[in-house]
Each structure stands twice: as structure tokens, then as C-alpha cells.
Backbone bond lengths (Angstrom), bond angles and torsions (degrees), N, CA, C in turn:
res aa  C-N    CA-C-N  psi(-1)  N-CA   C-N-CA  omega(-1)  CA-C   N-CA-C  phi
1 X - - - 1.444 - - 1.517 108.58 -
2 X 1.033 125.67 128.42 1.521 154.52 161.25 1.664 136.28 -82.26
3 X 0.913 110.29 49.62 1.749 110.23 169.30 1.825 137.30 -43.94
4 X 0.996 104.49 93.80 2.094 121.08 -172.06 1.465 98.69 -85.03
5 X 1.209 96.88 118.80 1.958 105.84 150.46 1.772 114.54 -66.60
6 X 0.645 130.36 -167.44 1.408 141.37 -141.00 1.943 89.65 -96.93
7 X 1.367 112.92 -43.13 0.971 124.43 176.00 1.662 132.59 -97.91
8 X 1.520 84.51 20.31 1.814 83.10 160.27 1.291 101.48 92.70
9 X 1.408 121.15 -9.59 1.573 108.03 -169.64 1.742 101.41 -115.70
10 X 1.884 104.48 144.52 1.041 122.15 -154.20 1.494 102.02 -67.91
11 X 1.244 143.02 125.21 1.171 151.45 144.36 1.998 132.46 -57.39
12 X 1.287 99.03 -63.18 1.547 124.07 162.56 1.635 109.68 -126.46
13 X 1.963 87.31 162.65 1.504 95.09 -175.66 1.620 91.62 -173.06
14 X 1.467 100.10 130.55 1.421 103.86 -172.41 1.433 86.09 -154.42
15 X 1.618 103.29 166.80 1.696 124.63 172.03 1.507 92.90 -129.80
16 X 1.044 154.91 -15.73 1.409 153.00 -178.35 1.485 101.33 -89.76
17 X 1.596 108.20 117.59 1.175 135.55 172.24 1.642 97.66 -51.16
18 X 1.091 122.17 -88.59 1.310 123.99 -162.04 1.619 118.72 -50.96
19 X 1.485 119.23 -2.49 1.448 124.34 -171.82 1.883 96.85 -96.75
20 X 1.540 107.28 128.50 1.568 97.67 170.85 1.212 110.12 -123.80
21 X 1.240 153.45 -167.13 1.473 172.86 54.38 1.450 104.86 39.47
22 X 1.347 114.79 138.85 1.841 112.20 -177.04 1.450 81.10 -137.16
23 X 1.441 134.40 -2.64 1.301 127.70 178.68 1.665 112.72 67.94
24 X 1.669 122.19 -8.11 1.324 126.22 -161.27 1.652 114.90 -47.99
25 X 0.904 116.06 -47.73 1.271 114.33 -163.37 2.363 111.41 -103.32
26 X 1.104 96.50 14.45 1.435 113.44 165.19 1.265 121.42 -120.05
27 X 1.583 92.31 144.80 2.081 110.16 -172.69 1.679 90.88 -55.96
28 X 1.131 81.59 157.98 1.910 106.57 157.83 1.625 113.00 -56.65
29 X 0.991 105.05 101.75 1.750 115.32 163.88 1.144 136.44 -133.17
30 X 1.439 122.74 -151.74 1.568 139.58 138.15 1.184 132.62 -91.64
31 X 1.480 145.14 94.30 1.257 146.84 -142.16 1.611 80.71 -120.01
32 X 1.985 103.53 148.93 1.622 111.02 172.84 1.581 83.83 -128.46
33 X 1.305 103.40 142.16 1.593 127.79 -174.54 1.608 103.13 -113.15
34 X 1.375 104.33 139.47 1.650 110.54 165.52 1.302 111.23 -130.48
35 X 1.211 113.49 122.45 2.245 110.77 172.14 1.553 97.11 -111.52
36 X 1.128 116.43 139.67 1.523 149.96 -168.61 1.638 97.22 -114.15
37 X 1.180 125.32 95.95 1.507 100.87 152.07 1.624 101.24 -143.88
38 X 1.562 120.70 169.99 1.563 154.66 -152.57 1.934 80.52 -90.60
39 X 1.321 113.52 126.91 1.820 107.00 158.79 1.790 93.00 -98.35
40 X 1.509 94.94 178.35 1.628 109.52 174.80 1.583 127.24 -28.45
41 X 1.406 92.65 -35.66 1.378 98.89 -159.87 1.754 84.68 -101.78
42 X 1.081 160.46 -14.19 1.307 163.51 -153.18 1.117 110.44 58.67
43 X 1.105 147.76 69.55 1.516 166.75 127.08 1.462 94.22 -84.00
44 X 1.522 107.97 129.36 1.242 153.24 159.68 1.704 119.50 -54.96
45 X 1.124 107.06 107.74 1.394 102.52 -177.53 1.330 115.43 -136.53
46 X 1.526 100.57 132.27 1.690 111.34 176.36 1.118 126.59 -82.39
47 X 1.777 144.25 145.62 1.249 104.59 158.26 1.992 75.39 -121.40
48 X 1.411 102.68 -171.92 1.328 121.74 167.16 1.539 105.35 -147.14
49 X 1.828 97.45 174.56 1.437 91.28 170.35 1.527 92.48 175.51
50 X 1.416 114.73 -152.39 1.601 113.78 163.63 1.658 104.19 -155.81
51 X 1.582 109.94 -177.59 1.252 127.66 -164.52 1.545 101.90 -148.41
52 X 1.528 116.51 141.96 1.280 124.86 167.26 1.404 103.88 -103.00
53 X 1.426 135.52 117.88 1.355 141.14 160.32 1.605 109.85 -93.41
54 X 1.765 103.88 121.18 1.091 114.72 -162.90 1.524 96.70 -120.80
55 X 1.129 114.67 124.90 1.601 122.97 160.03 1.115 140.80 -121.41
């Protein structure tokens, strides 16, 4: 998983499923998220999306 500020630049970055983002130490924004993972067959799959961090 991959966490973007508004401007494209990487915020978080993890490969551990169970590790997330608490947003703690970033302003209030719009964050765009990407998860990368392998399905059954090993095809590569993206998803994206975004997040409002409210403080």
C-alpha cells in the first residue's frame, strides 16, 4: 500500500498487510491510495482510490 499527498508525493509505504496509516503526523487533506497485490493465479492487481483526513 502506497499513500500520495495531493501532489503526487509519497507519504506512506508498506508491504505488511496488517500495518496501516493513522494519518498522525499529516495536515488535513486528500490522500490517493494504491494496494498492489499477486491474485491466485499471480496476476498483479491494482486497486486505487482516496481518503479525506480530517482533523
Amino acid at each position: 500500500m502506497v499513500i500520495y499527498n495531493s501532489w503526487g508525493q509519497k507519504q506512506f509505504e508498506t508491504t505488511r498487510p496488517a500495518e496501516g496509516w493513522d494519518g498522525q503526523d499529516a495536515p488535513a487533506g486528500v490522500y490517493s491510495w494504491v494496494i498492489s497485490y499477486s491474485d491466485i493465479v499471480g496476476k498483479v492487481v491494482k486497486m486505487r482510490g482516496s481518503v479525506t483526513l480530517v482533523k
